[in-house]
Structures are given as C-alpha cells and as structure tokens.
C-alpha positions in Angstrom: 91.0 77.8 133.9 92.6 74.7 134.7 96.0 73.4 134.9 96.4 72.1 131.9 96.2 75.2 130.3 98.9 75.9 127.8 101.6 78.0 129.2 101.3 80.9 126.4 97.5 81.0 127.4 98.0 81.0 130.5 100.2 84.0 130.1 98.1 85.8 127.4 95.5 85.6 130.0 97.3 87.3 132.6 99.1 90.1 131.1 99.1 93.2 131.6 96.5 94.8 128.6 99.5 96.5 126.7 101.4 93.6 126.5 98.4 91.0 125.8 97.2 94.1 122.8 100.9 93.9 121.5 100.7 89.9 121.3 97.4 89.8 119.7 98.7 92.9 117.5 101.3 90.0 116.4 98.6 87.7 115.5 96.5 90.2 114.0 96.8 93.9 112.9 93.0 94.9 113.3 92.4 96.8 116.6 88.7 96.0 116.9 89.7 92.3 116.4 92.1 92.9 119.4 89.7 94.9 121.3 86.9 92.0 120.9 89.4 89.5 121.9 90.9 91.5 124.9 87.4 92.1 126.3 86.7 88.2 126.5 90.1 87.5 128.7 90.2 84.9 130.2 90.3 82.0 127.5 90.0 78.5 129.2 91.6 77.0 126.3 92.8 77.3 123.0 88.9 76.4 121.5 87.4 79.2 123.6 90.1 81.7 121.9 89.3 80.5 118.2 85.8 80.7 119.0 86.3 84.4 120.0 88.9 85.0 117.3 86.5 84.1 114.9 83.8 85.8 116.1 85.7 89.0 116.2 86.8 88.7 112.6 82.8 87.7 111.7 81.8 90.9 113.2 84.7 93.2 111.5 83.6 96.3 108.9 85.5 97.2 105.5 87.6 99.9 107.4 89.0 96.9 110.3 89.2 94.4 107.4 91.6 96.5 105.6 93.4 97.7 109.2 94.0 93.9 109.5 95.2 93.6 105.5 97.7 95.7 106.1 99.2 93.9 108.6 100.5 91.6 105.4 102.6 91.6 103.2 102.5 90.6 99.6 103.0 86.7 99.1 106.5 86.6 97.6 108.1 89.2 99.4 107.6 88.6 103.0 108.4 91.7 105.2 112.4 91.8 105.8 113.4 91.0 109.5 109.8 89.5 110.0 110.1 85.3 110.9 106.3 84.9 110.7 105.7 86.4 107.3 108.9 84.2 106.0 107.8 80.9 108.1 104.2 81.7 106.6 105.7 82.5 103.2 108.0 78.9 103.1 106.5 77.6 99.8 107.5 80.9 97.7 111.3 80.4 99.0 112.2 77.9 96.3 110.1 79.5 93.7 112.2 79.8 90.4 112.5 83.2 89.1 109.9 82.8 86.5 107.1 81.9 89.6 108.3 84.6 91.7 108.1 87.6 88.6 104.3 85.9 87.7 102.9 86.5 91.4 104.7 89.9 91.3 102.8 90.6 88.3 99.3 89.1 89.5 100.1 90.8 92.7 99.8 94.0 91.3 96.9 93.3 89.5 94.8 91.8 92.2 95.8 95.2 94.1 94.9 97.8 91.5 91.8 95.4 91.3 90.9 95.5 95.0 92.5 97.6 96.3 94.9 95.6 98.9 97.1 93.1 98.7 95.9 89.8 97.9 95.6 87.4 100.8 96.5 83.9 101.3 96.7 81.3 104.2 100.0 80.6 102.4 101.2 78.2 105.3 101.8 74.5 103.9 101.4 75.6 100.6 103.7 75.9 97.5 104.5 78.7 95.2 102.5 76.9 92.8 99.4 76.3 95.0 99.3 80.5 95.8 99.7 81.3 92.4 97.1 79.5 91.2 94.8 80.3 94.3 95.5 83.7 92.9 94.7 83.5 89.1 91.1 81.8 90.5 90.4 84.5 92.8 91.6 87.7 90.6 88.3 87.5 88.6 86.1 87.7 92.0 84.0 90.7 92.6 84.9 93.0 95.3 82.7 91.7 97.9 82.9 87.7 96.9 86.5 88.7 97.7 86.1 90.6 101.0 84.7 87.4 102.4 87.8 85.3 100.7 90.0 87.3 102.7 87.6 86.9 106.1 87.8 83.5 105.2 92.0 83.3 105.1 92.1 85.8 107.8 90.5 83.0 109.8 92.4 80.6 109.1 95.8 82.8 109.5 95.0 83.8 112.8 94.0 80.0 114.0 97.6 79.1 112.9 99.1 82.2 114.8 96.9 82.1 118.0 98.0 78.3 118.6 101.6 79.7 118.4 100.7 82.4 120.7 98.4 80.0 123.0 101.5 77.0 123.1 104.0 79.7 123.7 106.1 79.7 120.9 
C-alpha cells in the first residue's frame, strides 16, 4: 500500500471486519460478495478492489444473486430515507406522471416475469433511457437476464466502491 492511497481505502482496509462488512453491505447486499471481498483485504488501490469486486460477483450462484437484488429497490421508487438509491435514481425525479405510472406497470411485469425487481445501472441515465432499457429487456429469457443483472450489478458496485474507496 502506498501513500497515495485514497483515504476511504485506506480506511476500508483497516477496519475492523464488522465495520468494513457493514461498508461493503452498503455497496452491495450479497454476503458471499462481501465475504470474497473481505477475504482479499488489503486493496492497494481502487483497480485491485474492482478486480476483486468483479470477481466476486463472476463467481456468485442464483441464491447470492438474488441476496444482492434485494438490496434494490424498484427504479422509480427509490427506498425513502436512502440518498444512494435517490442519487442513483436522479433521472426518474423529473419524470412526468405518465413515465413514472409506465415503469410502475413494466415494473411489475418484469417481476411477475422474473421473479425480482428489474435492475438497472440507472446512474446518468434518464427516465426515458430506463424505460426503454426496460421494454428491451422484459422479453429476455430467465437466464439471458440473470447475466443482465450480473452485468449492472457490476457496474453499480464500480460506481459505489469508488465512493466508498475516495471516502465519500
């Protein structure tokens, strides 16, 4: 480690295991995912930790991709209270009414149809851009789908570990 390390690595490195498991549990709800990544302490830098972070998510089953799933809520209605959901969920803020009752509706299809909620790297993206992401998706099969949602899981917890690596 050197000492340039960013000062939210440098801490995630050095905490105590409960605290470092409730950080990571902010990043990411699966516990084998945090388990994987707790195991590979220390991270010299922020590359090291995507590299595991991915790794870990490669290596999850059905049962700790749907622990991690859980962890979100649906795109629309971020979780009350929660500032990452909301910061994550910007582009569905200014959605008109009409927007936000379609992805309620698709929502709720996509879950009967999979079985979880549907799941979106909805950071930088408009309500527009999710929808549609949505409508494509819906028609998937089951596993095509499963390895969508590895896929944004990826890129969610890239976005949330460089939070968590910078300190913020």
């Amino acid at each position: 480690m050197t000492s340039s390390t960013a000062p939210g690595l440098t801490r995630f490195n050095t905490a105590e295991e409960g605290e470092a498991r409730a950080a990571l549990h902010e990043v990411c709800a699966s516990t084998a995912w945090a388990d994987k990544l707790l195991g590979r302490r220390p991270y010299a830098d922020a590359a090291a930790l995507f590299t595991a972070s991915d790794a870990a998510m490669a290596e999850l089953g059905e049962a700790d991709l749907a622990e991690a799933m859980a962890g979100h809520p649906p795109i629309g209605r971020p979780k009350p209270g929660d500032p990452t959901s909301s910061r994550e969920q910007r582009g569905m803020s200014g959605a008109s009414e009409e927007l936000k009752a379609e992805m309620l509706e698709l929502n709720l299809a996509y879950q009967e149809k999979f079985g979880h909620v549907f799941l979106i790297c909805a950071t930088g993206l408009s309500g527009d851009q999710m929808r549609d992401a949505l409508r494509d998706r819906i028609d998937n099969t089951p596993e095509r789908e499963r390895e969508n949602v590895r896929t944004e899981l990826v890129k969610i917890n890239r976005i949330r570990l460089t939070r968590l690596a910078q300190g913020a």
